[in-house]
Structure formats: C-alpha cells, structure tokens
C-alpha positions as CSV (number, residue, x, y, z in Angstrom):
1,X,-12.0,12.3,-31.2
2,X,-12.2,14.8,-27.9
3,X,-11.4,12.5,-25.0
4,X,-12.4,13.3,-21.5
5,X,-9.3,11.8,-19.3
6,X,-10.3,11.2,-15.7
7,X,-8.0,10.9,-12.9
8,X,-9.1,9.8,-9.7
9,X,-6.6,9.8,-6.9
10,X,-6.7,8.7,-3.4
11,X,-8.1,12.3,-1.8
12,X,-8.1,14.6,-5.5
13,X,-9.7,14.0,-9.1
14,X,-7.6,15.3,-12.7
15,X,-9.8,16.2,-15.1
16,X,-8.6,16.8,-18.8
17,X,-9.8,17.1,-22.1
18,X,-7.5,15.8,-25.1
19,X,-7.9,16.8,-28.8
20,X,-4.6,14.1,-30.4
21,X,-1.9,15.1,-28.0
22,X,-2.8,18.6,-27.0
23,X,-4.9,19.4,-23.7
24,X,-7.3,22.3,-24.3
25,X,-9.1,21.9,-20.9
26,X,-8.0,20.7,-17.5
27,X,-8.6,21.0,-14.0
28,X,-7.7,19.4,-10.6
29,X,-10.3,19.0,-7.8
30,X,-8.1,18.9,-4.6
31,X,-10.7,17.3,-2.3
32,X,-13.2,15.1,-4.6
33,X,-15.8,13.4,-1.8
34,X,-16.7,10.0,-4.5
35,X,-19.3,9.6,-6.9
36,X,-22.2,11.8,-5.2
37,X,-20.0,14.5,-5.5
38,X,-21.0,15.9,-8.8
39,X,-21.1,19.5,-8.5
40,X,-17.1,19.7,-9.4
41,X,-17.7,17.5,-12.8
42,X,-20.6,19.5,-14.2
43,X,-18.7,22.8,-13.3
44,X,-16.0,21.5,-15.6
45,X,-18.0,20.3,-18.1
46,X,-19.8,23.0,-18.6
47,X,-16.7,25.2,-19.1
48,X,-15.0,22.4,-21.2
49,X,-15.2,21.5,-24.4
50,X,-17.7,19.0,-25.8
51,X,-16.2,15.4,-25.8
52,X,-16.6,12.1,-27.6
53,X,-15.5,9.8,-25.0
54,X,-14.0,9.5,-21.8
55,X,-11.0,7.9,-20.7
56,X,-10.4,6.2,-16.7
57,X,-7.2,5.7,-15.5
58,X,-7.7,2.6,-13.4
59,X,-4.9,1.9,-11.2
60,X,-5.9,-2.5,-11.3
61,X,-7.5,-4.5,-13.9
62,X,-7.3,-7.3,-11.6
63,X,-6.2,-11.0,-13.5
64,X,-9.2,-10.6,-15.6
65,X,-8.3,-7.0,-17.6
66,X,-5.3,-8.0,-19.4
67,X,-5.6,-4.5,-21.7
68,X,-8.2,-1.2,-21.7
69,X,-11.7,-2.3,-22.3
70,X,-15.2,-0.6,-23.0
71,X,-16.7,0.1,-20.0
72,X,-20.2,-1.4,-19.1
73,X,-22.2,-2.9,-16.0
74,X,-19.4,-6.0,-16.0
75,X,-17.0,-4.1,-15.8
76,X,-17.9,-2.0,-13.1
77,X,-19.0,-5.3,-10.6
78,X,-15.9,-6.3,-11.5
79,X,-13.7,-3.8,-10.4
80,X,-15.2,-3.2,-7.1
81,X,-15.5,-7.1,-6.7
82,X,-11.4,-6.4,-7.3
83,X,-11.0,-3.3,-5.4
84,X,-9.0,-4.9,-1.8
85,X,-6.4,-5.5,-4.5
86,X,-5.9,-1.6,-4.7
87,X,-7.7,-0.3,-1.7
88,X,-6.5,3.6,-2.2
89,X,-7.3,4.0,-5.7
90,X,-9.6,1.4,-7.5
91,X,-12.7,2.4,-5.3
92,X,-12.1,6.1,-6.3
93,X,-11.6,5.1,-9.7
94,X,-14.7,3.5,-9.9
95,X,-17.0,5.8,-7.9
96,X,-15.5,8.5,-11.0
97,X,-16.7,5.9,-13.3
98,X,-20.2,5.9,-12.0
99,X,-20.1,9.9,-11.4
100,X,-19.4,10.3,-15.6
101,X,-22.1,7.8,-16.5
102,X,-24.4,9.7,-14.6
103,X,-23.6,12.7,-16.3
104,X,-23.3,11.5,-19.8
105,X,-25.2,8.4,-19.9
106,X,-24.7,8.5,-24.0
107,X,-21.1,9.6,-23.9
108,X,-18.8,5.7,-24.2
109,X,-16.4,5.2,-21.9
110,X,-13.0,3.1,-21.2
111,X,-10.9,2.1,-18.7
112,X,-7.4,1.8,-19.0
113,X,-5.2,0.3,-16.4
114,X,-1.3,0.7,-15.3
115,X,-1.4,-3.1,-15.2
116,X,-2.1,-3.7,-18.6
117,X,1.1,-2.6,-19.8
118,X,2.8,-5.1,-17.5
119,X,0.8,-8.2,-18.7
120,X,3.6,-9.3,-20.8
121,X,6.0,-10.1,-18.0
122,X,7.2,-13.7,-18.9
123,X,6.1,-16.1,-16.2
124,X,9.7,-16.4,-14.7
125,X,8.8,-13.0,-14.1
126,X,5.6,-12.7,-12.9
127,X,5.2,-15.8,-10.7
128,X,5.7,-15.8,-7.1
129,X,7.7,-18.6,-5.6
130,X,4.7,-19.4,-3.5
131,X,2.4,-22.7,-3.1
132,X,1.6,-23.5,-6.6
133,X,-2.3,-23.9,-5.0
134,X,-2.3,-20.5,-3.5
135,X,-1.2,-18.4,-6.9
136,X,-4.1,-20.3,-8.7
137,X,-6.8,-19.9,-5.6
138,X,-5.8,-16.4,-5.2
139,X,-4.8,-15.0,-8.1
140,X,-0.8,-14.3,-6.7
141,X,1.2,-13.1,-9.4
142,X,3.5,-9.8,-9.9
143,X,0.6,-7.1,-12.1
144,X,3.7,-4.2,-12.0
145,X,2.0,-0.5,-11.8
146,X,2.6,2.9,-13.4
147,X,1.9,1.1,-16.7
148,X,0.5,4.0,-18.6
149,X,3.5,6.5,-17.6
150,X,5.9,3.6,-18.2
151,X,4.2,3.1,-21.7
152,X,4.3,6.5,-22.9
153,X,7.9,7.1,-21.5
154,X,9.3,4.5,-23.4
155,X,7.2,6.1,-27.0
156,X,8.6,9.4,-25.9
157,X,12.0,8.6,-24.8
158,X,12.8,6.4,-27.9
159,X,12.1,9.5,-29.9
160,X,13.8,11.8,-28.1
161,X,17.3,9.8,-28.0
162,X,16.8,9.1,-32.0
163,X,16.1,5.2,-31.7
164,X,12.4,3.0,-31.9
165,X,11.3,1.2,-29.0
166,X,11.0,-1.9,-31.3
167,X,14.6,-2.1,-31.5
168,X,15.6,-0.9,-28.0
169,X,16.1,-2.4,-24.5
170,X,15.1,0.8,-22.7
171,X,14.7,1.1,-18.6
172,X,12.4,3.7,-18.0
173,X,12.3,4.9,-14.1
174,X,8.8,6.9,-13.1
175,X,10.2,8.5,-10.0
176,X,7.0,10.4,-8.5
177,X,5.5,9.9,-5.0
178,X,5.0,6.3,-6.3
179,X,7.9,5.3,-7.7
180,X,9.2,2.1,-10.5
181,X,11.6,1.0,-12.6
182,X,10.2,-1.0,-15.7
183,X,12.5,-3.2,-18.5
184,X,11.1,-3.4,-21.8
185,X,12.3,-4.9,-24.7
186,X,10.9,-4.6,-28.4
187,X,8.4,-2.2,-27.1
188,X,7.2,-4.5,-24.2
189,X,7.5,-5.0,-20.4
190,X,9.4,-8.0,-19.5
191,X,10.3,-6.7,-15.8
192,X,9.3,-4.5,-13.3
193,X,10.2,-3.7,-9.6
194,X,6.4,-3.3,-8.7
195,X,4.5,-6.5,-7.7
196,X,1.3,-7.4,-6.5
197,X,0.7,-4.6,-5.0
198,X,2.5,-1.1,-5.3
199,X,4.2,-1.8,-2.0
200,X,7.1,-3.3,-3.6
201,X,10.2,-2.2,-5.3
202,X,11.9,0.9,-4.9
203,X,11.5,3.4,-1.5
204,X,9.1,5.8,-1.9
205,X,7.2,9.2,-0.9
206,X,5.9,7.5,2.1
207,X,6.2,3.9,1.4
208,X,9.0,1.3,2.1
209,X,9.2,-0.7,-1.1
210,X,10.5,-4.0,-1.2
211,X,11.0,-5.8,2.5
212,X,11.8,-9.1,4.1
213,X,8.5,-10.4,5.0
214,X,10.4,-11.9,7.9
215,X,10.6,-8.7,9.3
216,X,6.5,-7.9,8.9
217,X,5.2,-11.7,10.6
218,X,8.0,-10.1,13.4
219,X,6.3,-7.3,14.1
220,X,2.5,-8.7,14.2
221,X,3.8,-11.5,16.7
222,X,6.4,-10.2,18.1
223,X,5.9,-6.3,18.3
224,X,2.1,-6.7,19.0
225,X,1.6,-4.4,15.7
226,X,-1.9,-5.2,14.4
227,X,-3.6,-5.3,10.7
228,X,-4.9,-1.9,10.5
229,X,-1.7,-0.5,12.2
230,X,0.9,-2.3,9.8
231,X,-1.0,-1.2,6.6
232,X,-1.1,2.0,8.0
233,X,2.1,2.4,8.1
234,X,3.5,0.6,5.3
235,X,1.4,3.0,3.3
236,X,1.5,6.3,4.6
237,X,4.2,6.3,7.4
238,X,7.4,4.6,5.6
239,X,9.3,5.4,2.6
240,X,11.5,9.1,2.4
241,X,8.5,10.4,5.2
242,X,9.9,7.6,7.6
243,X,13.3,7.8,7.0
244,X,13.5,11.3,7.5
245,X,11.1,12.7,10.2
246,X,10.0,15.2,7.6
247,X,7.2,15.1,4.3
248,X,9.0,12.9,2.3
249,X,8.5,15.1,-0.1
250,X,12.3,15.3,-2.2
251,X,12.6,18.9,-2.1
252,X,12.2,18.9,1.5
253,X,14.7,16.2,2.1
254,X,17.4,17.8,-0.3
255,X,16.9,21.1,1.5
256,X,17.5,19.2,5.0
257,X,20.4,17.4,3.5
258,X,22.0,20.5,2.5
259,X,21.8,21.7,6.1
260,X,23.2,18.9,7.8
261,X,20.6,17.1,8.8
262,X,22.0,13.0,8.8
263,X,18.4,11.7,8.7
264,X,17.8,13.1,5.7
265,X,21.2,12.3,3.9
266,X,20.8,8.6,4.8
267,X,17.0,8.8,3.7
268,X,18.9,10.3,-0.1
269,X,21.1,7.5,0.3
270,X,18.8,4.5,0.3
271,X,16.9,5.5,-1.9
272,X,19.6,6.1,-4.2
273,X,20.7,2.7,-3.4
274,X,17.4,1.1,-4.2
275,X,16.8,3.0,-7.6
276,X,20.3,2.5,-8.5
277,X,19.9,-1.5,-8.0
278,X,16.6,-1.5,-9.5
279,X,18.3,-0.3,-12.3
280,X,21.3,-2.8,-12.8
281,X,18.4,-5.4,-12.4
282,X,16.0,-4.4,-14.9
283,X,19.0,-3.9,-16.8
284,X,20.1,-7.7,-16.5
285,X,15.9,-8.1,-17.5
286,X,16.6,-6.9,-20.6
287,X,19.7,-7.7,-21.3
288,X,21.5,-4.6,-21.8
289,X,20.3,-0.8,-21.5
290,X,20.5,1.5,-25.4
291,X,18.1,4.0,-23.5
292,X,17.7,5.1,-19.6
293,X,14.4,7.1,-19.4
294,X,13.8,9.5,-16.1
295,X,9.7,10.8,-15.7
296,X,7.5,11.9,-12.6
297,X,8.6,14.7,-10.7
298,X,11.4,13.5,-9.2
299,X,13.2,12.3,-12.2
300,X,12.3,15.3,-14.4
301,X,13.1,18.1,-11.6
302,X,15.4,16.8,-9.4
303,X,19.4,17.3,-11.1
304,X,20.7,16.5,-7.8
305,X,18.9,13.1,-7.9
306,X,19.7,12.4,-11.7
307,X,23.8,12.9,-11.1
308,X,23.7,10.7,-7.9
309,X,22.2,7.9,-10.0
310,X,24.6,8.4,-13.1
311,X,27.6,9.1,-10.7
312,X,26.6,4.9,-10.1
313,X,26.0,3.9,-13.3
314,X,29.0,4.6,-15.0
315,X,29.1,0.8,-15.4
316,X,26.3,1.0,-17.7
317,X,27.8,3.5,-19.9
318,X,25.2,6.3,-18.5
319,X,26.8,9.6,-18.6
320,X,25.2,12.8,-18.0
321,X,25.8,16.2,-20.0
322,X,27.4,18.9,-17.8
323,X,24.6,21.4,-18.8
324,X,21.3,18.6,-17.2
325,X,20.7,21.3,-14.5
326,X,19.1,23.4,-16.6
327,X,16.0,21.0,-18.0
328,X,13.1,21.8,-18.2
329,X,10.5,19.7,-20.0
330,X,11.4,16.4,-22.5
331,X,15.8,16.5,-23.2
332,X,18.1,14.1,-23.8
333,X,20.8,15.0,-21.3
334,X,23.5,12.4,-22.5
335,X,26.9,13.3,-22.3
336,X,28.7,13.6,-25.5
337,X,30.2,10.4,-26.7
338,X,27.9,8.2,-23.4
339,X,27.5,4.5,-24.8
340,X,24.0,5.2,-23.3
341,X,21.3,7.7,-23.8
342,X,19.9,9.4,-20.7
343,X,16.6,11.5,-21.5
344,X,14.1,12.7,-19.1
345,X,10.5,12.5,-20.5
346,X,7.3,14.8,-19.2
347,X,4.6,12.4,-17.3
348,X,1.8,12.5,-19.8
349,X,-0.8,9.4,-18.1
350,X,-3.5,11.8,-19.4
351,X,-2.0,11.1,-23.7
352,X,-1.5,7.4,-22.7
353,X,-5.2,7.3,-21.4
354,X,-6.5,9.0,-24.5
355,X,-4.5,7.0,-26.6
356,X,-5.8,3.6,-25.3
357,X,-9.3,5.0,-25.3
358,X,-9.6,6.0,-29.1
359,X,-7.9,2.5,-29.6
360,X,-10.9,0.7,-27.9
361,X,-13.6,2.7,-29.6
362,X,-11.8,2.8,-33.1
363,X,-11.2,6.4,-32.8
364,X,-8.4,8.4,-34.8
C-alpha cells in the first residue's frame, strides 16, 4: 500500500509518499496559505507516484480520538470543534485534510495523532490536581505530544541497542524545536513531560516549558500583560530565543556560547537542566531506564548537547562512546561496558504515519 503522508505545520506543509518504510517521493512547501491553496498538492501529485491512501499527522485527537481513525465528515467537525486545544497546528491539519479530499475524493484517508500514543498514561498520570468538576466540564487532563516520533523511537531504538520494547523501560527524548521526554514501559507510554498543551515540560526553541502558574496570574494582574500578549509570548518569544537574545535555534546558541557570550551559556544550561531532570523523572516513571533514546535534530546532531546530558547521567549508568561525534544517522553510541544503552534514532513521523494508516485500512 503507497501511502501519501501529509504534514501540515504552523507556516509549511511535508509531503511524502511511502512504499513499507522507503520514501520514493517527498517534498516540503515552505509557505502553504490552507486549504484553497491547491496548486502546491497537484504539482506534487502529479510528479509523485500514484497512492492508495493518505496518511495526516494530526497534532490533537482531542478526548474523543483515543488512536488513528478513518477520516470522514465526523471527523473533520470534530477536529475543528477541537482545534483552540491546538491553535498552531490542528486548523492547518485540518484545512490539509479538506485540500486532499478535494483532490482525491476516492482516495481513503486517516488521521493519526501524537496524542494517541500517550492515551495510556495511568490516571495518576494524566489527571490534573484540579476541581474534580472542572477536568470532567472541560475535558483537563495531561494528552502528552510528539506521540508518533516517540512511538517509532522506541520501535527503532529497541532494535538498534539489541533489546524489544516489550521487555524494556526505555526514555526516549525527541529534542527538536518542540521538545519531550516520554517513559514507556512494555512498549507503552506511562509518562510524559508534555501536558495539555505542548507548553509544558522541557525549554524549548522558542517556548518556556513547564512554569509556575503563579508567575503567569502575576503578570496579567500585576504586569498589565494581556491574553493575546501572554500567548504570544509563551509561544513564540520564550524558550532558547528568550533566553538568549538570538534564534533559538541550537546551532546558533552553541556558536554564541563558544564565543563568550553568557546569555547564551546560561540559555545551554537550563535547558540542560530541564532535559536532564525530565530524564531522572521519566526514569522514576518507569522504574528504571535499559534504553535512553535521543531523536529530532537536536538530539541526533548536536554531540555537544548529547555529552552534556550523559556527563549528568552517570547516575543512570548512561555512558557515551568516545567516538559519538562522528554520528550520522541511527547508532548506538554506548560506551563499552555502560549499564545503559544510549542510541540516537532518525525522526521518521512520516513511517509512523504510514504505519498507523495501513493499520486502520487493513493494509500490509
């Protein structure tokens, strides 16, 4: 089965075609304007390779989607009806999902969410210490994101340090511009440092990750910081980019570190702090670490950034191999003789996507 794998990100759309595991067409449209915005799609499909299906990455599933489903009318009311719960990315999600119907009205489709993979956080985990009224009204719970990378990380990194996720406790960390850290046991998540939103957790590209909400009810009545203002912020202002007066982007930070600048150096620092704690508690999730698993392009280009965090977890047994400068693609960098494997995993969303879609339609 030939699966179309669309990618609809906050400004850009990935397009890819999968045939099993190996991509024999993509493309990424930098500036995609939404779902009368056509003209990019038929290019590709036209160039591409006729397909069988096609696969949505949907960043929520909302309390309802609980695993990928067939998509249809339903589904579509529902995720816009579901779309304030992630404003960046669902409403581009969806206006990809009505583009591709458009286009191939015949062809069946699916959307797979990163919050299915999380639906099997225990309730210790997943509830909020709120109003027992409000998480029933509202829906309040922790979802956890980046469930499709985490899910094929774990698959991939099992293999690569000899072991099956069904007999592991593995803690894989998908360090990208959105960043997590994800415990899973037997083969599924019991822990994640994402919540209801993807706000939370570790410090990211250019968001702050886990705060005191003290500090936020501060600043709207004390700091006369508005709504639009705060979200603004917390979103695209915060995080690395904050920290540092520059992108945010790693590279740029380890290049500013390296000349001095103490901005960026205390910017490396927290957020080695935060991923290095996330860590140790995912670890406690799962009682124990066998495998540590590094994806996204931090954790699979950045050496600098994989010895900081190993320097810290000694603790855990996590040891790197001298030579783990020199990766490039899926490694196990363990040291020789480490009680704990280390292996950096390729992102592959667009296999995990695929994956769930043939599962859905009954595909091979």
């Amino acid at each position: 089965m030939r699966v179309l794998v669309v990618n609809a990100g906050s400004s850009s759309l990935k397009l890819s075609v999968l045939d099993g595991e190996e991509v024999t067409a993509a493309s990424t449209v930098e500036r995609w304007d939404g779902a009368d915005d056509l003209g990019p799609l038929r290019e590709f499909l036209d160039e591409a390779t006729e397909v069988d299906a096609v696969g949505h990455r949907v960043v929520h599933g909302g309390p309802r989607h609980r695993t990928s489903v067939r998509v249809d009318d339903e589904v579509v009311d529902y995720l816009d009806s579901v779309a304030d719960l992630a404003p960046l990315h669902n409403p581009r999600a969806v206006a990809a999902i009505r583009a591709l119907r458009e286009l191939l009205p015949e062809t069946p489709m699916v959307a797979a969410f990163d919050t299915s993979f999380h639906a099997t956080l225990t309730a210790a985990a997943a509830t909020y210490a709120l109003p027992r009224e409000w998480n029933r009204r509202f829906g309040l719970r922790r979802y956890g994101f980046h469930g499709l990378s985490h899910s094929y990380a774990v698959r991939r990194g099992a293999r690569l340090a000899g072991r099956s996720p069904a007999t592991s406790r593995i803690v894989s960390c998908h360090l990208g511009a959105g960043a997590s850290v994800c415990a899973v046991v037997e083969g599924r998540s019991v822990d994640t440092t994402m919540g209801f939103t993807p706000l939370a957790g570790l410090v990211m590209k250019t968001r702050p990750g886990s705060l005191d909400p003290g500090i936020l009810l501060w600043l709207m009545q004390h700091g006369g910081v508005d709504v639009d203002t705060l979200s603004g912020v917390l979103e695209h202002q915060s995080g690395l980019k904050g920290l540092s007066g520059g992108s945010g982007d790693l590279r740029d930070l380890l290049a500013a570190r390296e000349a001095g600048d103490p901005d960026a150096d205390l910017a490396f620092e927290v957020f080695v702090h935060w991923l290095v704690r996330e860590i140790g508690a995912m670890t406690a999730s799962a009682g124990g670490v066998d495998v540590l698993v590094l994806t996204g392009g931090m954790g699979e280009n950045s050496p600098v950034l994989r010895a900081a965090v190993a320097d810290r977890l000694t603790h855990l047994g996590i040891e790197l191999a001298a030579d783990q400068v020199e990766v490039h693609g899926d490694e196990d960098i363990t040291a020789a003789g480490a009680r704990t494997r280390t292996v950096v995993v390729t992102a592959a969303e667009d296999v995990e996507v695929a994956r769930e879609t043939r599962a859905v339609l009954g595909g091979p």
